[in-house]
N, C-alpha and C positions, 0 to 999 in steps of 0.2 A: 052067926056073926058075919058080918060084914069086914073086906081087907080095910086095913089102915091105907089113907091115902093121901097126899097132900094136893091142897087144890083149896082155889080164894076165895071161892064161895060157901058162905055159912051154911050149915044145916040145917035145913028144915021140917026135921024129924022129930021134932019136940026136945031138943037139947035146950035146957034152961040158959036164958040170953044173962040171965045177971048175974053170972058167977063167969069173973076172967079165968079164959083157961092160962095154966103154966108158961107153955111154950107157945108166941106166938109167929105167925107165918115170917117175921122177919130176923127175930132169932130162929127160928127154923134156916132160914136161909143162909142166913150168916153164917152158923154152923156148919152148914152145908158146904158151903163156898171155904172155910178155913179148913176141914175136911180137905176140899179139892185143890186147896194152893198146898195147903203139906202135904197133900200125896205128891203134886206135880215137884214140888219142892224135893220131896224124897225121890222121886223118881228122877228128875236132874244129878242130885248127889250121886246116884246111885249109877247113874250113866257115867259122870267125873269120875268115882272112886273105880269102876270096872276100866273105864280110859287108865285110870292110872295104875291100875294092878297090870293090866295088860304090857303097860309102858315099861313099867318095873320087873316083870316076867322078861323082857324081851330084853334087859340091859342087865340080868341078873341070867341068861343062857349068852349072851356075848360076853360078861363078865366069863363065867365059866370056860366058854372057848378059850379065852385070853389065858385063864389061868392053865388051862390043858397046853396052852402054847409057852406059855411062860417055862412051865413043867419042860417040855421037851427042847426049849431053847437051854434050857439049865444044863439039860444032860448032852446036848450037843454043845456047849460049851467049857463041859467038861472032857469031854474027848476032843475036840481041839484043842485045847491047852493041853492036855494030857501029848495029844501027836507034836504040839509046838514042842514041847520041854525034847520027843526023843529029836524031833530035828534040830532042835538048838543041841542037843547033844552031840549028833551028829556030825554037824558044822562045827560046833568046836572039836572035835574030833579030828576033821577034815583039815582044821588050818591049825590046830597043832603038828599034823604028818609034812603039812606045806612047809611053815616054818623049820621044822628038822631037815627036809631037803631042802630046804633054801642055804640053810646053815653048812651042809654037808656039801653042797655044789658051790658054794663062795669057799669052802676050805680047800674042792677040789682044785676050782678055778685058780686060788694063791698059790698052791701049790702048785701048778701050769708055768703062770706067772714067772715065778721065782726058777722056774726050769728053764723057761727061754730067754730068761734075763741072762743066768749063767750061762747058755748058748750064744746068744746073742755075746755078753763080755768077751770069751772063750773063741767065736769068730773073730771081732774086733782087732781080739791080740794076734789072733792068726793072721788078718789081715795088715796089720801094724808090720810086723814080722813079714809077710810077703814085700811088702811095701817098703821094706826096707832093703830086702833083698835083692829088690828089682833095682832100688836108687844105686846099691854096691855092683849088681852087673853095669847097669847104664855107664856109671865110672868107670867099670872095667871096660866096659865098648869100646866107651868115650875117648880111654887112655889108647886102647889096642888098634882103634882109628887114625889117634892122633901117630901112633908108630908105624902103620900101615901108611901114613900119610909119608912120611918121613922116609919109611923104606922105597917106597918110589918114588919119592925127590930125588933122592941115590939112585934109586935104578935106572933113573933118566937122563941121569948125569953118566952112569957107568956107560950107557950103551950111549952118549953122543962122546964119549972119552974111546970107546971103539972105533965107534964111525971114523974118525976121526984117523 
């Protein structure tokens, strides 16, 4: 036997001419050709769908990343909040002790205050008191001058009453 072969020319082998064959060269072709456009057609899809598994592998390992990062921003967010809480503890801690020395150094401070105030009055009256005891000598000068004065008006009269 002879390969099966396609090709235009009739056979001239004694194949009986008046019986149509089934398939002829243009459905052959046709066939052919729809054959070759759905392969290429499938062969396009198939380059698409591999683009897009590819695309999708590659946004589904960065999805992943992301979620790994998500994961460990979680847990570092949990221990910064966790260190804010003891530092906000801290700090209020810190300006509770301020406050109390604030309170305890404005009480020292009054009572300072209220010390030298009574010093300060306590001077004053001493001063009031000197101040007046200088006005009662002054007087006293004043007068003791004024007799001083008088005693030698006299004395200068007695010694030109000598002269004399």
């Amino acid at each position: 036997m002879e390969e099966a072969k396609i090709s235009e020319k009739e056979r001239e082998d004694g194949v009986q001419q008046g019986i149509p064959s089934l398939v002829t060269d243009d459905d052959l072709k046709r066939e052919i050709g729809e054959w070759v456009v759905s392969g290429l057609n499938k062969d396009i899809l198939i380059r698409r769908l591999v683009q897009q598994n590819n695309s999708l592998r590659s946004q589904t390992e960065k999805m992943i990343e992301e979620l790994k990062q998500i994961e460990q921003l979680k847990l570092s967010n949990i221990r910064l909040t966790e260190k804010n809480k003891a530092l906000a503890d801290v700090a209020e801690a810190g300006r509770q002790e301020l406050k109390e020395e604030v309170v305890a150094l404005n009480r020292s401070c009054d009572e300072k205050i209220k010390e030298v105030e009574l010093d300060y009055k306590s001077a004053l009256e001493e001063l009031s008191i000197i101040q007046k005891a200088l006005t009662d000598e002054q007087e006293v000068v004043k007068d003791k001058n004024k007799e001083i004065g008088i005693l030698k008006g006299k004395c200068t009269r007695l010694e030109k009453k000598l002269e004399v």
